[in-house]
N, C-alpha and C positions, 0 to 999 in steps of 0.2 A: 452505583456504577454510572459512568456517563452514557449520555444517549452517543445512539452514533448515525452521522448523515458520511452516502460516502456519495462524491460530486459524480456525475456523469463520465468525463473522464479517466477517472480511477474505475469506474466500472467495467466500460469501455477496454481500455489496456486492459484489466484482470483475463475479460474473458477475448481477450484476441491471443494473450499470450497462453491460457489454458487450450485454446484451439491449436495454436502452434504447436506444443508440448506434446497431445494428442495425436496430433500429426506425425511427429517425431516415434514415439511409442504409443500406445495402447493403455491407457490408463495415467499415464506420468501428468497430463495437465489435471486430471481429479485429485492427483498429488499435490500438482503447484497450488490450487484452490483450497487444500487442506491447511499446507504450509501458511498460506494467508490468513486464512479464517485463525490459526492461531495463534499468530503474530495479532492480529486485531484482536485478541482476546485480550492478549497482552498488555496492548495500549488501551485497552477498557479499563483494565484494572490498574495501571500505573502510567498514567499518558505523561506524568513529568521524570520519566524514567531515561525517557530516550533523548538521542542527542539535539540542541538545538542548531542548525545546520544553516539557517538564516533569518534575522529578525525575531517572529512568533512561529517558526517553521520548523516542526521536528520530524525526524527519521527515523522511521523503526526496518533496519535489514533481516531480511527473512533467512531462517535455516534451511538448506540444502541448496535453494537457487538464490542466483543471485539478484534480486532484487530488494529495492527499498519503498517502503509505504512511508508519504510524504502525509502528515499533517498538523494540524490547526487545534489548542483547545482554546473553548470561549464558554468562562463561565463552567455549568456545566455538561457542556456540549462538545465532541472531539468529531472535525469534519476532517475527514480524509480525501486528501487533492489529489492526489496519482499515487497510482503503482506502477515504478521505472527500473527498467535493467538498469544496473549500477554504472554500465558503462557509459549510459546517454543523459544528455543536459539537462539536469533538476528541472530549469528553466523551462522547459517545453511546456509543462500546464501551463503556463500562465499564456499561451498563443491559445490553448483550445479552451478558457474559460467563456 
């Protein structure tokens, strides 16, 4: 299995939007953090599975919300760069690296 690094701001979003969620309902962000955490299992186990979306840059979209985990394999190491609502610009990690 690859290792996994996940950058500061994929962190960052995970748990801003799990607070949000929480906010919303009573447990629904430990949902969204579920949903993640299994989608990254995912991409542990098949990180050439998902789509390549630019360059060395692939996407794996999560079940129930809608978000996308953006990342990197190198070797065997899969760094994951953001976790973004599907509606907003891929591009934005790349201003908070």
């Amino acid at each position: 299995m690859h290792k996994l690094i996940v950058k500061p701001f994929a962190e960052a979003d995970a748990a801003k939007t799990a607070a949000w969620y929480n906010h919303k309902r009573e447990g629904l962000g430990n949902e969204f953090l579920l949903a993640l955490d299994a989608k990254i299992n995912a991409i542990q186990r098949n990180p050439n599975h998902f789509q390549l979306v630019y360059k060395n840059i692939r996407r794996a979209l999560t079940n129930r919300f809608p978000y996308g985990i953006f990342f990197i394999v190198e070797i065997d190491t899969i760094y994951i760069l953001a976790i973004l609502h599907t509606s907003r610009n891929p591009k934005i990690w790349k201003d908070q690296e």
